[in-house]
Residue frames as qw, qx, qy, qz and C-alpha x, y, z in Angstrom:
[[0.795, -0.077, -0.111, 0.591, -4.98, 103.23, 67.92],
 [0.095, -0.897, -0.149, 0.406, -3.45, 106.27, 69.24],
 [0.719, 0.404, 0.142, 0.548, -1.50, 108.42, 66.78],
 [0.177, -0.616, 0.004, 0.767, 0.84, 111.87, 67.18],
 [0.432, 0.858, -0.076, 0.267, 1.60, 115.03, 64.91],
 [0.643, -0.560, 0.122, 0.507, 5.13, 115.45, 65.57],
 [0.333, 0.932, -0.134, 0.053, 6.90, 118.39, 64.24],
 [0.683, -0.166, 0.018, 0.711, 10.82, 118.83, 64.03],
 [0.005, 1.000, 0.005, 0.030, 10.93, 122.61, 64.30],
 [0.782, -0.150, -0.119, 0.593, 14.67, 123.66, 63.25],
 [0.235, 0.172, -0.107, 0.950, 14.78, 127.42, 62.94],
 [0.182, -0.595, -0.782, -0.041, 12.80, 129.43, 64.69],
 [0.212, 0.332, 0.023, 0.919, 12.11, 133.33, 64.83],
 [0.130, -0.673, -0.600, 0.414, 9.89, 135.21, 67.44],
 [0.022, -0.311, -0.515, -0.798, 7.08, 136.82, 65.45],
 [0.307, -0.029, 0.414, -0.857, 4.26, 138.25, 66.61],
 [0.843, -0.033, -0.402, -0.356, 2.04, 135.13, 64.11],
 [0.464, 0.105, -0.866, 0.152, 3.99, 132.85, 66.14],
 [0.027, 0.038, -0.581, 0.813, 2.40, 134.14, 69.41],
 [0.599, 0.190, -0.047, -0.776, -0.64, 134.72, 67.93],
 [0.775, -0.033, -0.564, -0.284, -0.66, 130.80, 66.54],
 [0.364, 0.149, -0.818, 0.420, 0.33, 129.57, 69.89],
 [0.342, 0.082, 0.538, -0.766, -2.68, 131.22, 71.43],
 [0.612, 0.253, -0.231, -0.713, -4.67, 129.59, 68.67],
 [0.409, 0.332, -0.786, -0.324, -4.13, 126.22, 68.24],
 [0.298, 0.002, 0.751, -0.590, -5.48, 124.99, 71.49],
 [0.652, 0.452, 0.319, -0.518, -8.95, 125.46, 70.18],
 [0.615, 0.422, -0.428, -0.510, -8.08, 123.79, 66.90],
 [0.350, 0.249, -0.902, 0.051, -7.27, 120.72, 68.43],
 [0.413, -0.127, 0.578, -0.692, -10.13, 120.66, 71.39],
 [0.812, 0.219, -0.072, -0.537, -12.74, 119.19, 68.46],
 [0.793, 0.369, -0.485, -0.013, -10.44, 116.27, 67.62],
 [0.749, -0.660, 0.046, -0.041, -9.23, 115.87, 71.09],
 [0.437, 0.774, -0.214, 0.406, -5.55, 116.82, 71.11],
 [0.454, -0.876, 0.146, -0.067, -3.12, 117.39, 73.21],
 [0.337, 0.747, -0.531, 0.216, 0.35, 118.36, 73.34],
 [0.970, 0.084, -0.220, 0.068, 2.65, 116.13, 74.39],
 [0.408, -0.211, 0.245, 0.854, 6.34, 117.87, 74.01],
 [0.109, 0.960, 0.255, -0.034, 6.02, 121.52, 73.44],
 [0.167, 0.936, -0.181, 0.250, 9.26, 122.71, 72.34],
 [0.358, -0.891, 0.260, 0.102, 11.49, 122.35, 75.27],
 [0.299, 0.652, -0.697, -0.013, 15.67, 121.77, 74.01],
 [0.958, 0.110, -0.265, -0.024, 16.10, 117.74, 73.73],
 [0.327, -0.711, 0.572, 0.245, 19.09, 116.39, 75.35],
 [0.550, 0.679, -0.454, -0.173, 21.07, 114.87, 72.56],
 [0.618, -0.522, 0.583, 0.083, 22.83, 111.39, 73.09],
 [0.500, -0.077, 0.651, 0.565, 23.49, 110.30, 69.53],
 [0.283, 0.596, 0.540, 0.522, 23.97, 112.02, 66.63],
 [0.021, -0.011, 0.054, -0.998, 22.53, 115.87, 66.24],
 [0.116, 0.591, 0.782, 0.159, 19.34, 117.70, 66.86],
 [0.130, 0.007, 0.060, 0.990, 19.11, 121.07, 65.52],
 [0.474, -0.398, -0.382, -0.686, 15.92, 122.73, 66.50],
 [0.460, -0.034, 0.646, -0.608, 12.97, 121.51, 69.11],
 [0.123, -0.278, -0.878, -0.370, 10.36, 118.92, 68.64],
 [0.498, 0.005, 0.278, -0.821, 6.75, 119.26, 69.15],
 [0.281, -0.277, -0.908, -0.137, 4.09, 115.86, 70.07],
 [0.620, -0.076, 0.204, -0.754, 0.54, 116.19, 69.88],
 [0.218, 0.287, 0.932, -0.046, -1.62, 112.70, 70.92],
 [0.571, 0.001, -0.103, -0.815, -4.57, 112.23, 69.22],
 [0.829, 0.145, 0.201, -0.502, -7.65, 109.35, 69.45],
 [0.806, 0.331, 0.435, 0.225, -6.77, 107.75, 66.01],
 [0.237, -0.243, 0.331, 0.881, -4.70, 108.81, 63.05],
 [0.012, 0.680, 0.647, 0.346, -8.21, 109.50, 61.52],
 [0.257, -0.947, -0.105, 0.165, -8.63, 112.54, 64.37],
 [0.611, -0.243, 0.335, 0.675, -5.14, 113.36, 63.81],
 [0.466, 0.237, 0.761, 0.385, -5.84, 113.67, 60.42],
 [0.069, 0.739, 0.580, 0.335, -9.01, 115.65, 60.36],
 [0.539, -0.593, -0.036, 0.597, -7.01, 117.66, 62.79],
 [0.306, -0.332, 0.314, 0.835, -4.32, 119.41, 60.43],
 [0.081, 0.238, 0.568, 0.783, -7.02, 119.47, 57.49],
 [0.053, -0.781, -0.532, 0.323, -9.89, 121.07, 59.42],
 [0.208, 0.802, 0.139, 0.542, -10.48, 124.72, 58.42],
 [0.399, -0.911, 0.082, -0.065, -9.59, 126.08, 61.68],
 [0.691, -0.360, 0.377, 0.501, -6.05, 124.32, 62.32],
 [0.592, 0.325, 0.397, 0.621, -5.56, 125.82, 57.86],
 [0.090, -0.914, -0.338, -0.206, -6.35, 129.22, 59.19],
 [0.463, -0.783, 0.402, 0.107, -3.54, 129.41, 61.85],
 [0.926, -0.074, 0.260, 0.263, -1.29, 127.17, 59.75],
 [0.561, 0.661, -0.077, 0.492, 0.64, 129.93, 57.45],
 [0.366, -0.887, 0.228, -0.165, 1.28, 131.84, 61.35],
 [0.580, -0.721, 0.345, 0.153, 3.67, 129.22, 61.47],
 [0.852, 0.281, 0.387, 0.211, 4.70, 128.03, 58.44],
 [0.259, 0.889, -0.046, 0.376, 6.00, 131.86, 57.07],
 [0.292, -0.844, 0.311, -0.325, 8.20, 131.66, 59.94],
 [0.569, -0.505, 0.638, -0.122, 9.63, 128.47, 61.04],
 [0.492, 0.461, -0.666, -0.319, 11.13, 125.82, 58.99],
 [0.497, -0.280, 0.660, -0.489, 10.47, 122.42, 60.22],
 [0.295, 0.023, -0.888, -0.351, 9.06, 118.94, 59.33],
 [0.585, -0.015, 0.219, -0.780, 5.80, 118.15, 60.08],
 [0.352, 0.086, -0.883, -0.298, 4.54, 114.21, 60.06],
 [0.766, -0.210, 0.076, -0.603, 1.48, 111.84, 61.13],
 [0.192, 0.234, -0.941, 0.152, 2.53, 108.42, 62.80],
 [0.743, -0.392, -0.334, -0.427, 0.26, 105.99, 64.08],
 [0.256, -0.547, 0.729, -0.322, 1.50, 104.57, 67.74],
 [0.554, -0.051, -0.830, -0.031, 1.75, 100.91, 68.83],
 [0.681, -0.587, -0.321, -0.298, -0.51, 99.25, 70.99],
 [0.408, -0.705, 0.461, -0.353, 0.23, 98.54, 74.53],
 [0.944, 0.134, 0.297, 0.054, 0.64, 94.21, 73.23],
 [0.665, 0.681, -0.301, 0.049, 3.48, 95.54, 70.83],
 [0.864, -0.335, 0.303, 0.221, 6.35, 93.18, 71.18],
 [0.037, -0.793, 0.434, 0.426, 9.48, 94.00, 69.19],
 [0.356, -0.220, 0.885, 0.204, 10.54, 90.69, 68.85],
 [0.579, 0.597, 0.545, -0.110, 7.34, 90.20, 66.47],
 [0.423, 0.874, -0.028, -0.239, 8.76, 92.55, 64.20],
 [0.279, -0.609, 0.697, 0.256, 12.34, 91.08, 64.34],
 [0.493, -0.087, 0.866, -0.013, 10.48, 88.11, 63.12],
 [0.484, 0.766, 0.344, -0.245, 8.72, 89.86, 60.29],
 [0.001, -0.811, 0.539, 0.226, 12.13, 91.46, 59.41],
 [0.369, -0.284, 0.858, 0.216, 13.88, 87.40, 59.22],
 [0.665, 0.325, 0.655, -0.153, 10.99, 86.45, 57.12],
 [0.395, 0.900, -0.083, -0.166, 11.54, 89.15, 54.42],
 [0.779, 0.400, -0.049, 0.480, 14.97, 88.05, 53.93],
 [0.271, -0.929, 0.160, -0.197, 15.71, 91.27, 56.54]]
């Protein structure tokens, strides 16, 4: 099943690590097949707030994902952005292409939802 890394990135300072992880990370993600998704650009907003930018990388599985963020290479470049930008950082698995909502409504009524 495919899964993302999705970041909420709310402050953000142009550093010279930030540049420097941005030219890096490519190649930490090539082994685990990666790829970006959303890079950053301003969100338009229709409910609620969103301070900041997001960032979505796809991966394979949340297994590649996974081995992704804990790989030595991706924990090498990971303080370039972390000393700088404040942000949340999470691993999600995605639904198939068969996912039906209603199935989950109906998971929800059973629970007492």
């Amino acid at each position: 099943m495919t899964a993302y890394g999705f970041a909420h990135l709310r402050s953000r300072r142009n550093h010279s690590d930030i540049i420097e992880y941005l030219e890096r990370i490519q190649a930490t993600l090539d082994p685990f097949a990666g790829r970006f998704v959303i890079h950053g650009p301003p969100a338009e907003v229709l409910e609620g707030s969103w301070p900041g930018s997001m960032v979505l990388i796809e991966f394979p599985s949340l297994a590649d994902a996974r081995a992704w963020y804990d790989s030595p290479a991706y924990q090498a470049i990971l303080r370039l952005r972390t000393d700088h930008i404040e942000g949340d950082v999470l691993l999600i698995e995605g639904v198939g292409p068969d996912y039906d909502p209603t199935e989950r409504a109906r998971a929800l009524r059973a629970e007492g939802g």
